[in-house]
C-alpha positions in Angstrom: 27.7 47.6 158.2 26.4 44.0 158.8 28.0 41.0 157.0 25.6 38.1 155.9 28.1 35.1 155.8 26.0 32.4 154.7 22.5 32.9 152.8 20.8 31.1 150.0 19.1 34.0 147.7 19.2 31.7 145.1 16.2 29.4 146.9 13.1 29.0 145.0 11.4 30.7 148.2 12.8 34.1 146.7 11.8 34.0 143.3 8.5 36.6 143.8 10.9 39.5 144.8 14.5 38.4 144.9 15.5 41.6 142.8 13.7 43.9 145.1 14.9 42.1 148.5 18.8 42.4 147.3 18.2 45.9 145.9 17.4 47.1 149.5 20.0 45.3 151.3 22.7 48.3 151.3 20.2 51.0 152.6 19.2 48.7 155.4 22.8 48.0 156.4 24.0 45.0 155.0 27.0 46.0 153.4 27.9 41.8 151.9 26.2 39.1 151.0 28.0 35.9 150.5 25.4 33.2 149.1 26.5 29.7 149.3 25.8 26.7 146.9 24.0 23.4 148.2 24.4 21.9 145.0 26.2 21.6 141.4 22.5 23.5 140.6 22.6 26.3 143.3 26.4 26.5 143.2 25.2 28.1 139.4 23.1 30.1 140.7 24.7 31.6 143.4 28.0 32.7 141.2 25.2 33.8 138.8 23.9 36.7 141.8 27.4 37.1 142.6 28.0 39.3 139.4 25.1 40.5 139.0 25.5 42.3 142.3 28.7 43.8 143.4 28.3 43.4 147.5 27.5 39.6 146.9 30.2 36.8 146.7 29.6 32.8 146.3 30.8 29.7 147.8 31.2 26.2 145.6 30.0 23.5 147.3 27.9 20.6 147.8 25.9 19.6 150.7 26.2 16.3 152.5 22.6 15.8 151.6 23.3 16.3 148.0 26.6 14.7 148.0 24.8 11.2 145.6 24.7 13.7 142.9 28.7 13.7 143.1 31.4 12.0 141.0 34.8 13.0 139.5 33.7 15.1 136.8 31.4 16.9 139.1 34.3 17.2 141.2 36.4 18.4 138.2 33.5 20.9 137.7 33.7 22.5 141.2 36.9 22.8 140.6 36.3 25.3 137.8 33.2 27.3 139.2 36.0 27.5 142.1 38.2 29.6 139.9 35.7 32.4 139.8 36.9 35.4 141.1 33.4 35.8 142.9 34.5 32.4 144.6 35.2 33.3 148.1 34.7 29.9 150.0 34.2 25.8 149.3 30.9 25.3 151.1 28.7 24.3 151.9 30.3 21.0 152.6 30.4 18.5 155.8 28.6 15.7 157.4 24.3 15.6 158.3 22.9 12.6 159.9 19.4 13.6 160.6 17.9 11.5 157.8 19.4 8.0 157.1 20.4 8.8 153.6 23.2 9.5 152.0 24.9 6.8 153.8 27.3 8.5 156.8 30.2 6.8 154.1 29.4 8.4 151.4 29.0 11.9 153.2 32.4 11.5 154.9 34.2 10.7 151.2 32.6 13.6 149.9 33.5 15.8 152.9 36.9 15.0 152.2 37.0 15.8 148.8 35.7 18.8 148.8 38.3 19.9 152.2 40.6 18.4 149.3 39.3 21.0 146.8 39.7 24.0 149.2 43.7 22.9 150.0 44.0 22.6 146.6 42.5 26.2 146.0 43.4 28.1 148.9 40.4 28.9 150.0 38.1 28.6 153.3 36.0 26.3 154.2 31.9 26.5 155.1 31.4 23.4 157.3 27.6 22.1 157.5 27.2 19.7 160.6 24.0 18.2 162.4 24.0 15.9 164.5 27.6 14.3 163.7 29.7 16.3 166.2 32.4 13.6 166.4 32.7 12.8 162.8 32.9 16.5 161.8 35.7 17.2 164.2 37.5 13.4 163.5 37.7 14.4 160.0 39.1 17.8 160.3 41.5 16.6 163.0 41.9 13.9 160.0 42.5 16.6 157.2 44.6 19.0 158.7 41.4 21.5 158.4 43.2 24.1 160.3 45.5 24.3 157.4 42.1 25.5 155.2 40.4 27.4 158.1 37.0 28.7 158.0 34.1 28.2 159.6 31.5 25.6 161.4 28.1 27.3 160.4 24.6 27.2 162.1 26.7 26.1 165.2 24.5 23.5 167.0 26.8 21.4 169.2 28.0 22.4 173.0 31.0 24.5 174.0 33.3 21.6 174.7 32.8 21.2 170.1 33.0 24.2 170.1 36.4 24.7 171.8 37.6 22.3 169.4 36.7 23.7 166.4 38.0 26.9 167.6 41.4 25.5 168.9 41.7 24.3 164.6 41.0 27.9 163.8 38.0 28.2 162.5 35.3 29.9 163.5 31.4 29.9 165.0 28.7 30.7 162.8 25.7 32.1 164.1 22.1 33.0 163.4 18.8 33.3 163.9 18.6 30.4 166.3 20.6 32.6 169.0 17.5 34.5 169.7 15.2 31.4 170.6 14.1 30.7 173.7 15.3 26.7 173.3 18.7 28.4 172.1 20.1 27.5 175.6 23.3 25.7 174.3 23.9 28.1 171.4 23.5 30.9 174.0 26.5 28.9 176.2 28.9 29.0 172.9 28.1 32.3 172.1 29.5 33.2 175.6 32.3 31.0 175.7 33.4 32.2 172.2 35.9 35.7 171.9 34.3 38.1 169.5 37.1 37.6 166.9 36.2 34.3 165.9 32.3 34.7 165.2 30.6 35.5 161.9 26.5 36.5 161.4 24.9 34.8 159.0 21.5 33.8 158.3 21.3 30.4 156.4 18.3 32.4 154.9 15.2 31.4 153.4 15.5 29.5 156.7 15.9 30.0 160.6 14.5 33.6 161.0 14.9 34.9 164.6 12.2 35.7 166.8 9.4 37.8 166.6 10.3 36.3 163.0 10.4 33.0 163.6 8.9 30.1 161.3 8.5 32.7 158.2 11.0 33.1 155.6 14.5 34.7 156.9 16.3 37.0 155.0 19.5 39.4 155.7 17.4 42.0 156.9 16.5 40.3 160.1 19.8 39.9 160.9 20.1 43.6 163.8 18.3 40.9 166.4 20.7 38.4 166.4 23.3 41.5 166.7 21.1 42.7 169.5 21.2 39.5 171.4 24.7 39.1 171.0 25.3 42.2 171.9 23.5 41.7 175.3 25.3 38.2 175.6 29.1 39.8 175.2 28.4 43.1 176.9 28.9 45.1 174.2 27.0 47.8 171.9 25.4 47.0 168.9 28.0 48.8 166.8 30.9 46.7 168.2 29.2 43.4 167.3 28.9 44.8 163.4 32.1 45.9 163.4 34.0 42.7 164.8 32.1 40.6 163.0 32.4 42.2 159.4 36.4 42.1 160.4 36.2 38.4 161.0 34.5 37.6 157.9 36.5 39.7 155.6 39.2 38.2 157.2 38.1 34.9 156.7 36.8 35.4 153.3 40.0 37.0 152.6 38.6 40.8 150.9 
């Protein structure tokens, strides 16, 4: 069955039939859910789905674009949500410089705080990156992130980042975006990457795959992006579930 790495069913964009989406998740397929936190808010939120549904898991985290909200006690507090036996990852954490704020400094301190947390806790690591390629890896190279492992998710950059994200251990997350016709570079990594170190995931409400694309994404949309990566690896369907629910139990260590 298929293993949705990375989704947000905690986002406001699910609130008109969250309970009846998730409820038909196990007889579609989906066999885990692993929603990941954005914020001190959503990291709440996510644990809170987490029990109340036995195939779903949580990762602590805060995003680089909600890292001002940040300070010691908040660290302190992530800390503790961490120690949730529904906890399966710190995430999602890392480096975005699409808009001009939060300062690029105040992102990387962050970033390294919460790669701090994860050593600290033994656990994984989500990484979120756009459009900071070289800080991301500088930083992990830094950190010692292939002490932490886990993975670099909605995978944007070229194979040569790729390559060295993979030679750290970690591995490629992949979505939606694989099955756009602009997906030419993501196509390249998907190629260049062995099987065992790539997870599905859907980063839903967001980057649904085509015919899907521009509405709301969820887990269920998630047997094209196996299909296209199944064409890609020249493989069947079934072996692309199966590998990748390996990887990410693996990764998420269950």
């Amino acid at each position: 069955m298929i293993f949705d790495t990375h989704a947000h069913y905690d986002d406001e964009q699910f609130d008109i039939d969250r309970e009846e989406l998730l409820s038909s998740m196990k007889d579609a397929g989906i066999s885990r859910i692993v929603d990941v936190g954005a914020s001190i808010a959503t990291t709440k939120k996510a644990l809170e789905l987490a029990h109340r549904y036995d195939f779903m898991y949580a990762a602590v985290g805060v995003h680089p674009s909600e890292v001002e909200e940040l300070n010691d006690s908040s660290i302190e507090l992530l800390k503790n949500l961490s120690m949730d036996e529904k906890c399966v990852a710190i995430g999602e954490i890392g480096l975005d410089y699409h808009w001009p704020e939060p300062s690029p400094e105040l992102q990387k301190v962050w970033f390294k705080e919460q790669l701090g947390l994860a050593r600290e806790r033994n656990l994984p690591v989500i990484i979120h990156s756009r459009d900071a390629a070289f800080d991301t890896v500088e930083i992990m190279r830094e950190e010692h992130a292939e002490d932490i492992g886990g993975v670099v998710h909605c995978f944007s950059y070229s194979r040569e980042v790729a390559r060295q994200c993979l030679d750290m251990g970690f591995y490629i997350g992949v979505g939606g975006v694989l099955t756009f016709k602009n997906a030419r570079k993501l196509v390249e990594v998907v190629e260049d990457t062995p099987m065992d170190r790539i997870l599905l995931e859907t980063d839903c409400p967001y980057l649904a795959p085509e015919p899907y694309r521009g509405k709301r994404n969820s887990s269920l949309y998630l047997p094209y992006v196996v299909q296209k990566m199944a064409e890609l690896k020249g493989i069947t369907t079934e072996e692309v579930i199966r590998i990748t629910e390996e990887n990410a139990r693996k990764m998420y260590r269950l």
